[in-house]
C-alpha positions in Angstrom: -16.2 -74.8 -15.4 -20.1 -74.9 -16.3 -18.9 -74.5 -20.0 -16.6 -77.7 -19.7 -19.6 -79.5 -18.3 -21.7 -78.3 -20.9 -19.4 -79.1 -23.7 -18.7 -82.8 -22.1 -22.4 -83.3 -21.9 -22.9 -82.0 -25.4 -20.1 -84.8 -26.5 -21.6 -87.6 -24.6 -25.0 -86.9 -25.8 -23.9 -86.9 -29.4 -21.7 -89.9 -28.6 -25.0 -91.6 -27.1 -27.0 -90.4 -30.4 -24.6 -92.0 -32.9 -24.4 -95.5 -31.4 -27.8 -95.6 -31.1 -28.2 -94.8 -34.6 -26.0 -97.2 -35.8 -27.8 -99.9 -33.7 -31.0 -99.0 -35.3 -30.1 -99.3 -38.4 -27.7 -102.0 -38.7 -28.9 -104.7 -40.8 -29.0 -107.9 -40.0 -28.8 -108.7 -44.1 -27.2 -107.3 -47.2 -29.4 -104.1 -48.3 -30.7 -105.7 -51.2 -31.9 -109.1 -50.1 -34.8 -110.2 -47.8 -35.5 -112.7 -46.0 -37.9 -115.5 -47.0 -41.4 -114.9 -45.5 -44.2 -117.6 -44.7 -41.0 -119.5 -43.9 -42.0 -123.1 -42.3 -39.0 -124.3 -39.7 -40.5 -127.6 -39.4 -39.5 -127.8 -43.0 -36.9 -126.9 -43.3 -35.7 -129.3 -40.5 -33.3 -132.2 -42.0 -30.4 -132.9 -43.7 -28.8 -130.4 -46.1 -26.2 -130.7 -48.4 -23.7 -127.6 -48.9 -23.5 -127.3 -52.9 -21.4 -124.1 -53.3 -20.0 -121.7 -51.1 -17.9 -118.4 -50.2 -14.5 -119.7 -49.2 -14.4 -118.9 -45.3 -12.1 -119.9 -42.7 -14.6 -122.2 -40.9 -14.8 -124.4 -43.5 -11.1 -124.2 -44.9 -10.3 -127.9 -46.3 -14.0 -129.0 -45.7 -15.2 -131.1 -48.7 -18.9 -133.3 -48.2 -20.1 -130.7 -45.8 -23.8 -131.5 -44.5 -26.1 -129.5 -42.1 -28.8 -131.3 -40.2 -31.4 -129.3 -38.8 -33.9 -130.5 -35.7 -35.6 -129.5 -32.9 -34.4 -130.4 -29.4 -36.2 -131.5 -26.2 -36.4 -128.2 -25.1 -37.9 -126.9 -28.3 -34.7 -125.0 -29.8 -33.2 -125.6 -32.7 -30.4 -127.5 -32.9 -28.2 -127.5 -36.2 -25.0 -130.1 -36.5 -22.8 -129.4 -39.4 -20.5 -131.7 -40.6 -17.5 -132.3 -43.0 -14.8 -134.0 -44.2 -11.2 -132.5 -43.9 -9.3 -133.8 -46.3 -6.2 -132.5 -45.6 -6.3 -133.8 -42.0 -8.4 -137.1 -43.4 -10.6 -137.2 -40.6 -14.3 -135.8 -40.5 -15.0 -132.7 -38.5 -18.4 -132.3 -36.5 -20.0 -129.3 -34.9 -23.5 -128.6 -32.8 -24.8 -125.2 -32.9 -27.7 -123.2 -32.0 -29.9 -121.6 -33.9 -32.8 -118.5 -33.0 -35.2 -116.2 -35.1 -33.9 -112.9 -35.0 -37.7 -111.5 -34.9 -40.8 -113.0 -36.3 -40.6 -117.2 -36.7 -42.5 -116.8 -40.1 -39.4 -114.9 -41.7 -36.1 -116.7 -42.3 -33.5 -114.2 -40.4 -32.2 -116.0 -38.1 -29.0 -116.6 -35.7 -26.4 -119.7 -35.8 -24.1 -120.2 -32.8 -21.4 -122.6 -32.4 -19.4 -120.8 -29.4 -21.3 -120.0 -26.5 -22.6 -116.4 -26.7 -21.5 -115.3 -30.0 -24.2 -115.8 -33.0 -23.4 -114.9 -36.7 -26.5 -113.9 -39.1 -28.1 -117.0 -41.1 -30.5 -115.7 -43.6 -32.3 -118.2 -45.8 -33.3 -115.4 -48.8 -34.3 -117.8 -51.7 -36.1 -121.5 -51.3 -37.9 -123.4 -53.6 -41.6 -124.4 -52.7 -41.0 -127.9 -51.5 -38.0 -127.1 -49.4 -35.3 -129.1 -51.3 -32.8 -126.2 -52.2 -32.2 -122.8 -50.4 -29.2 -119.7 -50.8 -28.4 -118.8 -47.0 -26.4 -115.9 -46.2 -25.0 -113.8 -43.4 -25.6 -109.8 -42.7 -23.5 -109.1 -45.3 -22.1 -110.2 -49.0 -18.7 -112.2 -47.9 -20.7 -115.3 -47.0 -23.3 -117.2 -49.3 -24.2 -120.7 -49.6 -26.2 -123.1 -52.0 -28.3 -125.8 -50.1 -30.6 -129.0 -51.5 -32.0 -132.0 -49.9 -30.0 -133.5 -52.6 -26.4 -134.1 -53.6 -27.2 -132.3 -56.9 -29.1 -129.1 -58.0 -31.3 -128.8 -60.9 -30.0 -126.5 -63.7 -33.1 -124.1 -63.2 -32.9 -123.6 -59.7 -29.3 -123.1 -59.7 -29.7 -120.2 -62.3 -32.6 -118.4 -59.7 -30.2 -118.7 -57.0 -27.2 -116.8 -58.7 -29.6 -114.4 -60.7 -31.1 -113.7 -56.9 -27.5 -113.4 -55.6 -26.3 -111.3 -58.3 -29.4 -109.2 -58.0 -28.5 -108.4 -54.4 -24.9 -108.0 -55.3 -22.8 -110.9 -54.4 -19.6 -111.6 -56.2 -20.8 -115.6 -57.2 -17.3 -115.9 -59.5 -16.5 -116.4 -55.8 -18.5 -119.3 -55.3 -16.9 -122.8 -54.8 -18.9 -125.3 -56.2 -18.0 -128.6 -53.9 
């Protein structure tokens, strides 16, 4: 009987050990990219244009899709994303939440449009003057190409997919809308 309890222990304890492990070292973005540092929310608050992106269910028959950024009376930010679906012809609207994951000088944060549940929103390449930014999640099925503007200049748009490549995206995958 002391064995049993022994060897049940043993199992938990290991058990314990494991999902702990995982949890300290999950990654809240792909391995090879990092997060922008010296990252400025206040300006990166606005409207953004979505230029290209991984196809994703959330946006399935989404054309014209826009994100506007702002801070709230309570001093959250607030994100409203919204798009045109052309295949039910009406536009689509949806508030989220966002929250820094850690420091609020590095650009890993969290985006939530249901309640409790937040997905990884990683802003891992912006130009100086915060008019065009490549966002994605934790790992390499989601990526997105942002500007200020309904148009992105040649040069910036090869950094972003020499950056994306570099941390191993697919970007024959990206939809250029």
């Amino acid at each position: 009987m002391k064995k049993e309890k022994l060897l049940i222990a043993a199992a938990a304890g290991v058990g314990v050990a494991a999902v702990a492990y995982k949890l300290l070292t999950r990654r809240d973005i792909p391995e090879w990219a990092t997060p922008v540092e010296n990252f400025d929310i206040n300006r990166y608050l606005g409207k953004w244009y979505e230029l290209a992106r991984f196809e994703s269910r959330i946006e399935k028959d989404l054309k014209h899709v826009t994100e506007d950024y702002s801070i709230d009376a309570y001093g959250n930010i607030r994100v409203v994303t919204t798009g045109y679906n052309y295949k039910k012809h009406k536009t689509i609207r949806a508030t989220g939440k966002m929250k820094f994951v850690g420091a609020e000088d590095v650009a890993m944060l969290k985006v939530s449009y249901f309640g409790p549940f937040y997905a990884n929103y990683n802003v891992i390449d912006i130009d100086p003057e915060y008019r065009h930014a490549l966002v994605c999640t934790n790992n390499l099925e989601y990526l997105w190409v942002l500007s200020r503007e309904t148009t992105l200049p040649d040069e910036i748009k090869a950094q972003f997919i020499n950056r994306a490549i570099g941390i191993g995206f697919d970007v024959d995958m990206l939809e250029w809308v």
